[in-house]
C-alpha positions as CSV (number, residue, x, y, z in Angstrom):
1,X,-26.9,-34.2,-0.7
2,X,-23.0,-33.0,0.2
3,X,-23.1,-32.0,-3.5
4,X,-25.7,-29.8,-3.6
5,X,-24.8,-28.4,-0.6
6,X,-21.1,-27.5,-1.5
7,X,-22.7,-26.5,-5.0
8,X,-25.0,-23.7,-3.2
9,X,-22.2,-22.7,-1.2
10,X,-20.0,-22.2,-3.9
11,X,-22.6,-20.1,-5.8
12,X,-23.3,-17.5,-2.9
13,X,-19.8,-17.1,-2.5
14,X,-19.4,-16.1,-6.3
15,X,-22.2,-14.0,-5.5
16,X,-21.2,-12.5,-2.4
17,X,-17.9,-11.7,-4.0
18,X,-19.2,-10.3,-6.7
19,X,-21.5,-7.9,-4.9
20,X,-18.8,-6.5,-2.6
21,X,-16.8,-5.6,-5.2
22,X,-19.5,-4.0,-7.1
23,X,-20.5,-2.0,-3.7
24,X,-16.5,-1.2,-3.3
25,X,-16.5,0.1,-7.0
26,X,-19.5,2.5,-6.5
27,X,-17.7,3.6,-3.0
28,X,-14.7,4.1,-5.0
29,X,-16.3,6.2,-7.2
30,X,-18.2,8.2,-5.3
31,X,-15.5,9.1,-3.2
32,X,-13.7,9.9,-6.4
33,X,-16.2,12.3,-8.1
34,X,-17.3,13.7,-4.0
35,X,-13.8,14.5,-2.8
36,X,-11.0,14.8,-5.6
37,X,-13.4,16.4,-8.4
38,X,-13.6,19.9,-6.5
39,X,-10.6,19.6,-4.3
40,X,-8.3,19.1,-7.1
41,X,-10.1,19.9,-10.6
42,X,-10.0,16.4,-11.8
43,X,-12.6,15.0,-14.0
44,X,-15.8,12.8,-13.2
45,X,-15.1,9.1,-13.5
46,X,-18.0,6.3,-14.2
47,X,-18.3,3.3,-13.0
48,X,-16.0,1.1,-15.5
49,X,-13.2,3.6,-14.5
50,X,-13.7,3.0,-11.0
51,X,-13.3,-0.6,-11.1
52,X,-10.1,0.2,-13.4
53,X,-8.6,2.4,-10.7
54,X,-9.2,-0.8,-8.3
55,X,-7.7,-3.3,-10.6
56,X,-4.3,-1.2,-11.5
57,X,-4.2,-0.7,-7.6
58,X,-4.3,-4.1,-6.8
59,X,-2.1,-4.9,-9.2
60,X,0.9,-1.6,-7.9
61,X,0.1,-2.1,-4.6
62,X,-0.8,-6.1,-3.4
63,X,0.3,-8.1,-7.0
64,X,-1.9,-11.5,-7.5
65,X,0.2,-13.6,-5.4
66,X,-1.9,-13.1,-2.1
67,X,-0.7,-11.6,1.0
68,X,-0.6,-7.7,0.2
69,X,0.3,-6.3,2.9
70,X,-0.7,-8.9,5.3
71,X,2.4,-10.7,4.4
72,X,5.1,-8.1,5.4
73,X,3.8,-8.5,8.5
74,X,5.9,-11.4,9.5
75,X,9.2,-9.5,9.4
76,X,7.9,-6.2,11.3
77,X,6.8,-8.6,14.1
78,X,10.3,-10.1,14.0
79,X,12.7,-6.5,14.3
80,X,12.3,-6.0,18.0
81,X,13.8,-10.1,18.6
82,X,16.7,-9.3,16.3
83,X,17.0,-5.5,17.6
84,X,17.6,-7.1,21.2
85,X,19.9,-9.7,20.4
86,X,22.1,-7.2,18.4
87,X,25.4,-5.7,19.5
88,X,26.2,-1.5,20.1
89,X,27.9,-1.8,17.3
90,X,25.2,-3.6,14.9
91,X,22.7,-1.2,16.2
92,X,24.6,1.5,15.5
93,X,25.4,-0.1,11.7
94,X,21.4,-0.3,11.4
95,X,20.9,2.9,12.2
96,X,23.3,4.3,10.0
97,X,22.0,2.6,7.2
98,X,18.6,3.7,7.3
99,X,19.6,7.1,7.8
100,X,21.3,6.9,4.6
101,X,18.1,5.2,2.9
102,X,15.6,7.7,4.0
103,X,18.1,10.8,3.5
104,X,18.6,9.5,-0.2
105,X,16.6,12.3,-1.5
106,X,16.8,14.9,0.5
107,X,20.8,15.7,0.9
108,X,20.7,18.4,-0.5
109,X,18.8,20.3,1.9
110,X,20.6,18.7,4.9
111,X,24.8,19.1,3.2
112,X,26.3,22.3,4.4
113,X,27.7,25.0,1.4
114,X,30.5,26.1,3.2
115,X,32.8,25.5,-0.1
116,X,31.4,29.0,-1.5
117,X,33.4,32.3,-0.4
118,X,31.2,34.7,1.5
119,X,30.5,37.4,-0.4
């Protein structure tokens, strides 16, 4: 009697799994050929595609260990503990560095071009 049960619910969960990811698929995709086609010229994708688009972002964006995003969570939830225990100078160490990390890029628009003689 367990068996069968556990049987039945094994199969609606294949089921249910498989239909929410056939009803995320046709979301994807009409989203895709709704929004992007005429706001940026790009061409019609069918349903195959769609599922493609949500298999390579699963795979760039949450891998196939589990977690995603959830799992990055843990640390974020941890910063403001280790931001109070810290000293002025740590803090200011900290800041620096993720000044430097997010201004990677973009120095040259920030450094200043006073080498060059007026003309």
């Amino acid at each position: 009697m367990k068996r069968a049960f556990s049987e039945r619910r094994f199969l609606g969960f294949i089921l249910f799994a498989a239909a929410g990811i056939l009803l995320f698929t046709f979301v994807v995709m009409t989203l895709w050929n709704n929004i992007l086609t005429p706001v940026l010229g790009v061409r019609v994708i069918n349903f195959g595609q769609a599922l493609g688009i949500l298999i390579l972002s699963k795979i760039l964006f949450g891998g196939f260990r589990g977690g995603g995003w959830r799992g990055r969570g843990r640390y974020w939830s941890q910063v403001p503990e280790k931001w109070q225990s810290m000293t002025p100078e740590e803090k200011e160490k900290f800041k620096q560095e993720w000044k430097n990390r997010c201004n990677r890029n973009n120095t040259s628009r920030y450094t200043d071009n006073t080498t060059s003689e007026p003309s």
